[in-house]
Residue, then its C-alpha position, 0 to 999 in steps of 0.5 A: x479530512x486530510x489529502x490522503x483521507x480524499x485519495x483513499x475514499x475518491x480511489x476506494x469508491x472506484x475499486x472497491x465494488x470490484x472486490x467480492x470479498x472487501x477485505x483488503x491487505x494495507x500496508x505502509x512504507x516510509x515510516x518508523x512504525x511504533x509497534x510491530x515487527x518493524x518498532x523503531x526501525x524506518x519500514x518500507x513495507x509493513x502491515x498498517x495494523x502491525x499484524x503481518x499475518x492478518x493486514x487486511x481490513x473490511x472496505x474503504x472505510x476501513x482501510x480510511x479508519x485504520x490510517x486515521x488510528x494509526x497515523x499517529x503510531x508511525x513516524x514518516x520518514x524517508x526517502x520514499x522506497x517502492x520495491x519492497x511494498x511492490x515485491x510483497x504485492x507482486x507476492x500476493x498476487x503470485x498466492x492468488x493466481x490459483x484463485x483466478x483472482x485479479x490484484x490491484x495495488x493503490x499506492x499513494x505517495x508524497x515523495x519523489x520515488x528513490x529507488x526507479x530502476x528497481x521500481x521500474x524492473x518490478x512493474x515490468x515483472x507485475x505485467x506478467x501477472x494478473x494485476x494492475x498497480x495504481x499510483x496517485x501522488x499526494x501533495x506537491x512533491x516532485x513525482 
């Protein structure tokens, strides 16, 4: 179990419960994903099962399953980016407010945040709507 396994699991046992439904949207970023839309080409928001109209998987284990599968299918590479995968899930929150549903977004990184002043702008717009956005940094990098 590497350190993103103990973050996903550690994390995910605290919000999952909180999820009627236990499908969550994964997505990944910083990587050069072999399959997809985004094959061969560094990605800063994808969907982890290369299935964008479908990226959800069932629970913590699931989602901890689908890093474990498809590690080895994305090429990491950087700089780290969180924009984009912040703007998608500032659009999944906006299609959810008709549900009255709540979105949390469990972002983990190992990498310095290249792209802050749009960073900062996005979870400024995220503090309007009904979510919350969870960062946990995972190894040693400067944050």
């Amino acid at each position: 179990m590497n350190q993103y396994d103990s973050a996903i699991q550690q994390v995910g046992q605290i919000l999952e419960p909180y999820d009627s439904d236990r499908q969550f949207p994964v997505y990944g970023f910083g990587g050069m994903p072999n399959a997809g839309p985004f094959a061969n080409q560094t990605s800063h928001c994808f969907a982890l099962n290369f299935n964008e109209s479908n990226p959800e998987v069932f629970g913590t284990q699931g989602i901890a399953q689908l890093y474990r599968d498809q590690l080895p299918n994305v090429r990491l590479s950087g700089p780290t980016y969180f924009a984009p995968i912040i703007s998608q899930f500032l659009n999944i929150t906006r299609a959810n407010m008709a549900n009255n549903s709540y979105s949390v977004m469990l972002l983990m990184t190992d990498g310095e945040i290249f792209d802050m002043p749009q960073t900062i702008n996005l979870v400024v717009e995220a503090s309007k709507l009904p979510c919350s956005i969870v960062i946990v940094g995972v190894g040693n990098e400067a944050f």
